[in-house]
Steps between C-alpha positions, in 0.01 A plus 500: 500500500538866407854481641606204301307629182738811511812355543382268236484803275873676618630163428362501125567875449742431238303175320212766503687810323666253292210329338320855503801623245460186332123590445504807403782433264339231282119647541362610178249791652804754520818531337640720733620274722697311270693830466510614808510389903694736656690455847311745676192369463551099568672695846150597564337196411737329775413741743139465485516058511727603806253740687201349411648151624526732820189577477321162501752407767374802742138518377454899601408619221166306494356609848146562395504318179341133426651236295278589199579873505192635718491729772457281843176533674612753776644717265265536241236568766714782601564604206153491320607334177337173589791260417590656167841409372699800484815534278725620816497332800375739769719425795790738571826347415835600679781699344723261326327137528558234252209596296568877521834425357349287194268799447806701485653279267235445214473885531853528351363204247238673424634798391810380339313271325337825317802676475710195345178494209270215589125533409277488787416102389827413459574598919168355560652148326819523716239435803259240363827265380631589855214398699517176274870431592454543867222299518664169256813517756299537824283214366803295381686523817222427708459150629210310396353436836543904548309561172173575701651790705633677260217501295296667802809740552459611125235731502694706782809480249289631212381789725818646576637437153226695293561733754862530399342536114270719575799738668693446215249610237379771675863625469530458147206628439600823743811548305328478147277745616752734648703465155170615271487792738882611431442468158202667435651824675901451345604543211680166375768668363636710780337353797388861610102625499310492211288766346166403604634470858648883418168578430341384769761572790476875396162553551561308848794730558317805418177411724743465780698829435123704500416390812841523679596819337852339408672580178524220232718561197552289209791434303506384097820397414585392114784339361686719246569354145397161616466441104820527361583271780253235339628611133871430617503205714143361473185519706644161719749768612247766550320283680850480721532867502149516618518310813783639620322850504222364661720286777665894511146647527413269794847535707465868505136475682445545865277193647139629419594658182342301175720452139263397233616439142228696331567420111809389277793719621292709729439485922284623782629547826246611754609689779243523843585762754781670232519852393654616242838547594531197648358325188771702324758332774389143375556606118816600538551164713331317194731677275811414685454187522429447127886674463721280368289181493537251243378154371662192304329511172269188385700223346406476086430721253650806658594809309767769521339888420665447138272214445777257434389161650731435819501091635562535853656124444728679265632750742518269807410787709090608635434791348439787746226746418431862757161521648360834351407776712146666636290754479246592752194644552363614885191585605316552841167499690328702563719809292478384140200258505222331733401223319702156331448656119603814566764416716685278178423770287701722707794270549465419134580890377754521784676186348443675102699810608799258630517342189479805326740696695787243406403157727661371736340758732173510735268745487191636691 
């Protein structure tokens, strides 16, 4: 029956994703999916039907697991539980197997599903209307007189399905996870560390340096005349201007190195195992890099230095503005400071005397 209940289910594959879109289309609990069904993810849907058809054909994956989702006798004596349903089955299963591949799949559902912008009820949904649709087309295609047998091959469907959902979840709820992390340690803006995470990786770094004796040096970098950048073209351009300093920050750095943005115009670059001289090295790399660099002003309401209003649909042509140069202030563990505080302070009067000297400069 198992065998004939799976190809049963390849067969309707396409009824079943059809009346799922259907569903989910005309359903009034989201409005998402009137909007959007993307390619990518009905490709996944088709792959699980197609495993988990598999699946129920080969019956592996429930060695050790009843019809109602309880441990069999043997095992739960082994294992202690005393028959209590567990949300993954226990048995081993081998490297690429139907169900392994399904599991595979709603990974990749899961997570796109996050990334594409559903709420976590709105995935959830996708499931419940897809359990429904399997279930309507496995019933309708069955023969009456068959009926009976399927109904006592359900609850073995059902296991291996909320399975699948339960996989799937767990990845959305993995990646949402993941993407709170990013952001609460980036700044949105330039995608590079944010200021509490500064704060909080230098006393890390610093901990580290005392007990290996290793130098640590820190860099403060600041963006000069960042303002009549924002005066001239607008802060949507500054904002430009910005990123591409940071995106320069964070191509000069070795792996290990950490570029923070630590406040409007200004950056942290913290710099284990570095000296002086070699934090020096990666100025002048920062510097370099910054040479010559330009971005396409924001479209509306730019200005020329004159003030005169310029229409970039006027001139047919993006107006091209020069990233501003640097300053920079160095310095190191353990010769200028021992301690986060002091250590800014120090790189903040190195990074005063570059400014003053004429910008465009570092100084330590």
């Amino acid at each position: 029956m198992s065998i004939r209940i799976a190809n049963l289910l390849i067969s309707s594959t396409d009824d079943i994703v059809r009346e799922w879109i259907v569903d989910l289309r005309a359903s009034a609990s989201t409005e998402i999916h009137k909007r959007r069904l993307l390619p990518d993810v009905v490709s996944n849907v088709t792959i699980l039907i197609a495993n988990l058809a598999e699946a129920i054909a080969g019956n592996g994956t429930l060695t050790g697991i009843t019809a109602t989702g309880s441990l069999s006798e043997s095992q739960a004596d082994e294992t202690g539980t005393g028959g209590i349903m567990r949300t993954r089955p226990l048995a081993t299963r081998p490297l690429n197997s139907p169900f392994v591949r399904a599991e595979h799949a709603m990974v990749s559902y899961g997570r796109e599903r996050h990334d594409q912008g559903y709420d976590f009820h709105e995935a959830l949904f996708e499931f419940i209307k897809l359990r429904q649709a399997i279930f309507r087309q496995l019933w309708t295609r069955t023969k009456p007189e068959d009926r009976d047998e399927l109904t006592a091959t359900l609850p073995k469907i059902v296991l291996l399905f909320d399975e699948l959902m339960m996989v799937a979840m767990e990845s959305y709820y993995n990646t949402a996870v993941h993407d709170l992390e990013k952001r609460a340690i980036h700044d949105p803006l330039t995608q590079i560390f944010n200021k509490e995470y500064f704060g909080m990786r230098l006393g890390e770094e610093l901990r580290r340096a005392l007990r290996s004796g290793d130098p640590l040096t820190l860099a403060m970098i600041d963006m000069d005349e960042l303002k009549k950048i924002n005066d001239t073209y607008g802060h949507s351009t500054g904002d430009r201007v910005i990123r591409a300093v940071a995106t320069a920050i964070r191509d000069s750095c070795r792996r290990g190195d950490v570029p923070c943005r630590y406040g409007g115009d200004e950056f942290m670059v913290i710099l284990p195992e570095t000296n002086k001289a070699q934090a020096r090295v990666f100025a002048e790399r920062v510097i370099r890099n910054l040479r010559g660099m330009t971005v396409i002003a924001a479209e509306g309401g730019t200005k020329i230095a004159n003030g005169a209003g310029l229409d970039s649909s006027q001139t047919k042509k993006p107006l091209v503005v020069p990233v501003p140069t640097v300053s920079v202030g160095v310095a190191s563990f353990p010769d200028d400071a021992r301690n986060p505080e002091a250590l800014v302070a120090k790189a903040d009067i190195a990074l005063y005397k570059a400014k003053r000297e004429g910008r465009n400069r570092i100084e330590a």
